[in-house]
C-alpha positions as CSV (number, residue, x, y, z in Angstrom):
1,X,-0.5,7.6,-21.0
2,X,1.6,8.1,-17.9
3,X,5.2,6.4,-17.7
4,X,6.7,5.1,-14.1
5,X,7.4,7.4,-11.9
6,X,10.7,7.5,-9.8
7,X,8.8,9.0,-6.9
8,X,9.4,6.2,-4.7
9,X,12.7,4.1,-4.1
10,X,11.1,1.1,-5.9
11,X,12.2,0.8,-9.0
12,X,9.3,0.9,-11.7
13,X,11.0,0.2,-15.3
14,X,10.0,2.7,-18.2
15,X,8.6,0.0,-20.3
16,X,5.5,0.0,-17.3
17,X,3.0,2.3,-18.1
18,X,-1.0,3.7,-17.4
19,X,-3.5,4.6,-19.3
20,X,-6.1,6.6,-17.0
21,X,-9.5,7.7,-17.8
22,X,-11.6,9.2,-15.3
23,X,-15.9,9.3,-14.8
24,X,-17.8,12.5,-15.1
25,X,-18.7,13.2,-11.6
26,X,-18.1,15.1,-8.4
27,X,-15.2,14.4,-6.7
28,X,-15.3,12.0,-3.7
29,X,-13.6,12.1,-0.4
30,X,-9.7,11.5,-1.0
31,X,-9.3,9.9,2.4
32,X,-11.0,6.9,1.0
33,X,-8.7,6.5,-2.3
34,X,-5.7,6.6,0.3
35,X,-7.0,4.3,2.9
36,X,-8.1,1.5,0.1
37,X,-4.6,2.1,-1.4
38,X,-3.1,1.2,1.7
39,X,-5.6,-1.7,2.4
40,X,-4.7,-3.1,-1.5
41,X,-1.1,-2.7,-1.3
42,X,-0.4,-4.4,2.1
43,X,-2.9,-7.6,1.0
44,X,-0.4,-7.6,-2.1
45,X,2.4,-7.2,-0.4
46,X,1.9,-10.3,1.5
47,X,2.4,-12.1,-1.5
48,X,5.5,-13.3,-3.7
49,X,6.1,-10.3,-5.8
50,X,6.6,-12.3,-9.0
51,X,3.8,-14.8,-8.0
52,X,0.8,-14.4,-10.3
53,X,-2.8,-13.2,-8.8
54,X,-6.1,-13.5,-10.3
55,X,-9.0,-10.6,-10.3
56,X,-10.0,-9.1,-7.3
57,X,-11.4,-6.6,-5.1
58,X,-10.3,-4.5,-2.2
59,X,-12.0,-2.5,0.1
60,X,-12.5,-1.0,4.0
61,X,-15.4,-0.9,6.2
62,X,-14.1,2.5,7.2
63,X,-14.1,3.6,3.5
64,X,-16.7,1.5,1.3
65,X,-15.9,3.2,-1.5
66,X,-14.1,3.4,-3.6
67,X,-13.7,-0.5,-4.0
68,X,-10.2,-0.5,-5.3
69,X,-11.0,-3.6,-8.0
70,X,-8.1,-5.4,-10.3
71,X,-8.7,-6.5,-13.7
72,X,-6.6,-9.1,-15.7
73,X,-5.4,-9.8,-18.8
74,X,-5.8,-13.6,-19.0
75,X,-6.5,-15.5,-15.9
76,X,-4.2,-13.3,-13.6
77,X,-1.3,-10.6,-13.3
78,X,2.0,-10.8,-11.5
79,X,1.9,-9.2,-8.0
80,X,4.3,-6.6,-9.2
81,X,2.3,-4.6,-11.7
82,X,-0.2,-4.6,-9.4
83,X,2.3,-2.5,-7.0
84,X,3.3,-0.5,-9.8
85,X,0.2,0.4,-11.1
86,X,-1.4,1.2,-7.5
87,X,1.6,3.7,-6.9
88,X,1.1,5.6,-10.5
89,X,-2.3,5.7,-9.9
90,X,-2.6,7.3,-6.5
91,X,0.6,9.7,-7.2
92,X,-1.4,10.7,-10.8
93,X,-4.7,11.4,-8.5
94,X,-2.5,13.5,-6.4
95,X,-0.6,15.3,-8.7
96,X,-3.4,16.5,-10.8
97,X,-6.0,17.0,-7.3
98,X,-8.4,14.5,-9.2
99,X,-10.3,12.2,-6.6
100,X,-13.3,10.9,-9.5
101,X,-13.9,7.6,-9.9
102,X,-11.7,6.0,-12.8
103,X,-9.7,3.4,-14.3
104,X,-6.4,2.8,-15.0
105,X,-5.1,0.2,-18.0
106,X,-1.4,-1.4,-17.1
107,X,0.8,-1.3,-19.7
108,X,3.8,-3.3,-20.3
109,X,5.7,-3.0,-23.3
110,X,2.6,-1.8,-25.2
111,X,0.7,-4.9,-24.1
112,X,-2.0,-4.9,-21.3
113,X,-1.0,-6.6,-18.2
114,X,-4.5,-5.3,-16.4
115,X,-6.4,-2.7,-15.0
116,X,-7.0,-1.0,-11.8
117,X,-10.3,0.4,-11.2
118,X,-11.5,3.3,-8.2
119,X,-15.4,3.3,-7.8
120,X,-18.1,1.3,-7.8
121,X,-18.1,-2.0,-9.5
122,X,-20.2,-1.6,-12.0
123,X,-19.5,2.3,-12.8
124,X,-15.4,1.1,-13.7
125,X,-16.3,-2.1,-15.6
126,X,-18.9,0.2,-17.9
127,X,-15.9,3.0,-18.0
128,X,-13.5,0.3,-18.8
129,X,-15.5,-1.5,-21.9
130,X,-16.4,2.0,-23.3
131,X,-12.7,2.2,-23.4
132,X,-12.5,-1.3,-25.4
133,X,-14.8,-0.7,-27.5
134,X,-13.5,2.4,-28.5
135,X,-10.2,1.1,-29.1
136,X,-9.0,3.6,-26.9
137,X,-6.7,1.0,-25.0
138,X,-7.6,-2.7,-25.1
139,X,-5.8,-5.1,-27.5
140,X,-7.7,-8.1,-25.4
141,X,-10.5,-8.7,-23.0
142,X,-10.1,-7.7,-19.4
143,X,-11.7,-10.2,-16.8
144,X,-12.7,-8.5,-13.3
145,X,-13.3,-9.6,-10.3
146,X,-16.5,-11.5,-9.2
147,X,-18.3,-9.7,-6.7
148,X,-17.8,-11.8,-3.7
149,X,-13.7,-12.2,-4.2
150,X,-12.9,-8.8,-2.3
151,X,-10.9,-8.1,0.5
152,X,-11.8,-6.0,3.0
153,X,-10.1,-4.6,6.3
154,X,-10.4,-6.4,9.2
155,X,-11.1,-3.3,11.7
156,X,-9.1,-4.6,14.8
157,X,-9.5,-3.8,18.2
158,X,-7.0,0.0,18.7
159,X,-3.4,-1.2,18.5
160,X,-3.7,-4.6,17.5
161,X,-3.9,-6.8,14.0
162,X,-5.5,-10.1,13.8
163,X,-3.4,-13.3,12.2
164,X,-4.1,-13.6,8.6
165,X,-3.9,-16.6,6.6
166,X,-0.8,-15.4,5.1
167,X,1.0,-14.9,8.3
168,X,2.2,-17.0,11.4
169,X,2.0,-14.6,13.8
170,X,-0.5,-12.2,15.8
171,X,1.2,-9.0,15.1
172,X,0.5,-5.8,17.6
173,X,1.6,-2.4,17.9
174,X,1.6,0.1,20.4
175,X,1.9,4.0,18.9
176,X,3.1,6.5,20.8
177,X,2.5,10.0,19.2
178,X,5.2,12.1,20.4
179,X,6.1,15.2,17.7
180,X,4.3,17.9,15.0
181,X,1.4,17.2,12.9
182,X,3.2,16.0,9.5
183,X,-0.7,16.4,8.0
184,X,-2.6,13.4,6.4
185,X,-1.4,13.1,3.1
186,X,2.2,13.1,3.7
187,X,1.4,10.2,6.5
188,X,-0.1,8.4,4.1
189,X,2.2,8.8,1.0
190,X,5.2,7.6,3.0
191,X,2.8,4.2,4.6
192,X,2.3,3.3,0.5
193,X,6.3,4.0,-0.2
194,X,6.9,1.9,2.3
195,X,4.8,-1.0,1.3
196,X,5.7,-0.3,-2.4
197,X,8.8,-1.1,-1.1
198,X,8.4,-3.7,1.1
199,X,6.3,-5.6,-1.3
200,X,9.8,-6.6,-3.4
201,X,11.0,-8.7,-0.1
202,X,9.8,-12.4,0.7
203,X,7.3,-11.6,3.5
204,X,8.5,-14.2,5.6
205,X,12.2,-13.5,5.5
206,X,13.6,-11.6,8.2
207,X,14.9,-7.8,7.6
208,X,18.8,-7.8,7.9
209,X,18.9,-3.8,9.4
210,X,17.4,-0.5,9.2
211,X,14.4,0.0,6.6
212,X,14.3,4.0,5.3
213,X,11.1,5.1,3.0
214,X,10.2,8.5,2.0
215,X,7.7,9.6,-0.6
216,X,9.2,12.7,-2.9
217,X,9.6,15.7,-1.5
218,X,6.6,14.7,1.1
219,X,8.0,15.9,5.1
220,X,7.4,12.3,6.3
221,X,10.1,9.5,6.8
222,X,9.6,5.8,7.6
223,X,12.2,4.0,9.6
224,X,12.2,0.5,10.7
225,X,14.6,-1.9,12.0
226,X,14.8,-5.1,14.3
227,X,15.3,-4.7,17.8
228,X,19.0,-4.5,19.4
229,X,20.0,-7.4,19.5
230,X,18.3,-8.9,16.8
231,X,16.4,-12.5,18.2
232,X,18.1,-15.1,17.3
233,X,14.9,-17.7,18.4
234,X,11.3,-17.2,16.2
235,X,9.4,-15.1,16.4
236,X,12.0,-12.7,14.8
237,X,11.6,-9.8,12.6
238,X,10.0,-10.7,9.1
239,X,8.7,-8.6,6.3
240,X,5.4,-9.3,6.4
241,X,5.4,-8.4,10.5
242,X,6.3,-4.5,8.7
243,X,3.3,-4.7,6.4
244,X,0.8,-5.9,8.8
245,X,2.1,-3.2,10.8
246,X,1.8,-0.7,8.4
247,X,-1.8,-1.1,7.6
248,X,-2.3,-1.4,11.1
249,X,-1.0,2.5,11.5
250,X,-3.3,4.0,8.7
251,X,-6.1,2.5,10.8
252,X,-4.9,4.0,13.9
253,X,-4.3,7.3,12.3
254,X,-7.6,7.8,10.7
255,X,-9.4,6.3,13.5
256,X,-7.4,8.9,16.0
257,X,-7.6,11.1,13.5
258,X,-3.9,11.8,14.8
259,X,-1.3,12.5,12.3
260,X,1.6,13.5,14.5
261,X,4.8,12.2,14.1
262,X,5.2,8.7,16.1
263,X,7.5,5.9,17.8
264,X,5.5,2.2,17.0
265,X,6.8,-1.2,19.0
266,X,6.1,-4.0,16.8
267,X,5.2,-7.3,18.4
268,X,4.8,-10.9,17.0
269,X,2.8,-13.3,19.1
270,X,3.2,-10.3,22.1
271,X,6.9,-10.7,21.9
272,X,8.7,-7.1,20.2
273,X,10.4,-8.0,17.3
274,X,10.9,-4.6,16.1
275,X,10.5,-0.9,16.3
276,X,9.7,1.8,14.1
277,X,9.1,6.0,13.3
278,X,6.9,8.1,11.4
279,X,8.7,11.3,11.6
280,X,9.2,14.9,9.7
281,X,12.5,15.2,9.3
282,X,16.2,12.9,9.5
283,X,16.9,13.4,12.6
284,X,17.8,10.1,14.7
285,X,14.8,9.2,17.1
286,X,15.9,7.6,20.9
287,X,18.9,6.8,22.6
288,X,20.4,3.5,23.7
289,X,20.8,0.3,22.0
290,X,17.2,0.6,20.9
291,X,17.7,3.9,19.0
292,X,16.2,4.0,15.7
293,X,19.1,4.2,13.1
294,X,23.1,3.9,13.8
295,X,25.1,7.0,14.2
């Protein structure tokens, strides 16, 4: 059984735990585990993090597999254990260099909340009712998703995102690659702090300042703010602008296959809302009014 982790800035309490088990098999393509993290967590995020969800899939057309799918206890789980439990899971995978298929029971308290399953559908659910039978875990049924309730990636055209039914606005970003290769996995560790920690705020309440992330130890800082001087009409900088954003640079990474540190305008309907860095180190980014963080 793992306990929180402290990793990120989000604060996990230590009565969450997970209960992994992993399939006998080769080891698949870590990109994918990352990517499908990323794709999860942002569709989560969108949500009230209190707000109760029911059984689902996620996946990418990029990355098939492994369908990242969401088990509950009951009819649904709150948003946040879902957040919790995707964090543990992929900072577990990375600690111990284990990219298998597998499972991972939610714990809170001692009493299942859910599970989180990385594979094929039907490879987890048989893992995760060995499990129950076994007593291993379970003290009540899991319910997974139905096969058709997945969510998927929506592959837009290089530098843009497409309204989702969760949002008011088109949101579009333009990168602009400027420094040293930070290296893949630190990119994409500090894109699912960052959406860990996003996912706590109302996604359509506007951020107040400056937004730091940083994953561990990892050399890669996110850094996001609204523009100088903030707008004072809509469209104006909103949380959920930041996630869409977000998942929008692990597709533009992975499809550049580009992992340099970058600068990112953020717009909303084509009007920039906000701005934001990828970057190796602490060291403040432009000049001006626009300049990423306050001296």
């Amino acid at each position: 059984m793992l306990p929180r982790t402290n990793l990120s800035q989000i604060h996990i309490p230590n009565e969450f735990t997970i209960y992994p088990a992993f399939i006998s098999m080769p080891a698949q393509p870590k990109e994918g585990f990352f990517y499908n993290t990323i794709v999860a967590l942002a569709e989560v995020a969108l949500g009230d993090y209190t707000e109760a969800m029911p059984a689902r899939s996620f996946s990418s057309r990029r990355f098939p597999e492994p369908v990242i799918q969401l088990f509950t206890s009951g009819t649904d789980i709150q948003r946040k254990y879902v957040v919790w439990g995707l964090l543990i899971s992929i900072t577990n995978m990375l600690h111990i260099s284990d990219w298998r298929y597998s499972v991972a029971v939610l714990l809170y308290m001692g009493v299942e909340v859910g599970a989180i399953g990385f594979g094929r559908q039907e490879t987890v659910t048989a893992l995760l009712h060995r499990h129950e039978r076994n007593g291993a875990t379970a003290t009540r049924k899991l319910i997974g998703p139905k096969p058709q309730n997945r969510t998927t990636d929506r592959r837009p055209e290089p530098n843009t995102v497409t309204t989702t039914p969760l949002t008011a606005n088109r949101v579009t970003v333009s990168f602009s690659p400027f420094g040293a290769d930070v290296g893949s996995i630190p990119m994409f560790m500090a894109i699912i702090s960052a959406l860990s920690e996003a996912a706590v705020h109302p996604a359509a309440t506007p951020l107040q300042g400056p937004f730091t992330s940083k994953f561990a130890n990892f050399p890669c800082h996110f850094v996001s703010r609204p523009i100088k001087p903030p707008r004072s009409t809509p469209p104006v900088y909103e949380w959920r602008h930041l996630i869409l954003a977000l998942q929008q640079t692990v597709e533009y990474v992975v499809g550049q296959a580009d992992y340099r540190e970058m600068t990112m305008n953020i717009k909303a309907d084509w009007i920039t809302v906000g701005l934001a860095s990828l970057f190796e180190d602490e060291r403040i980014l432009g000049a001006g009014e626009n300049t990423l963080l306050d001296s």
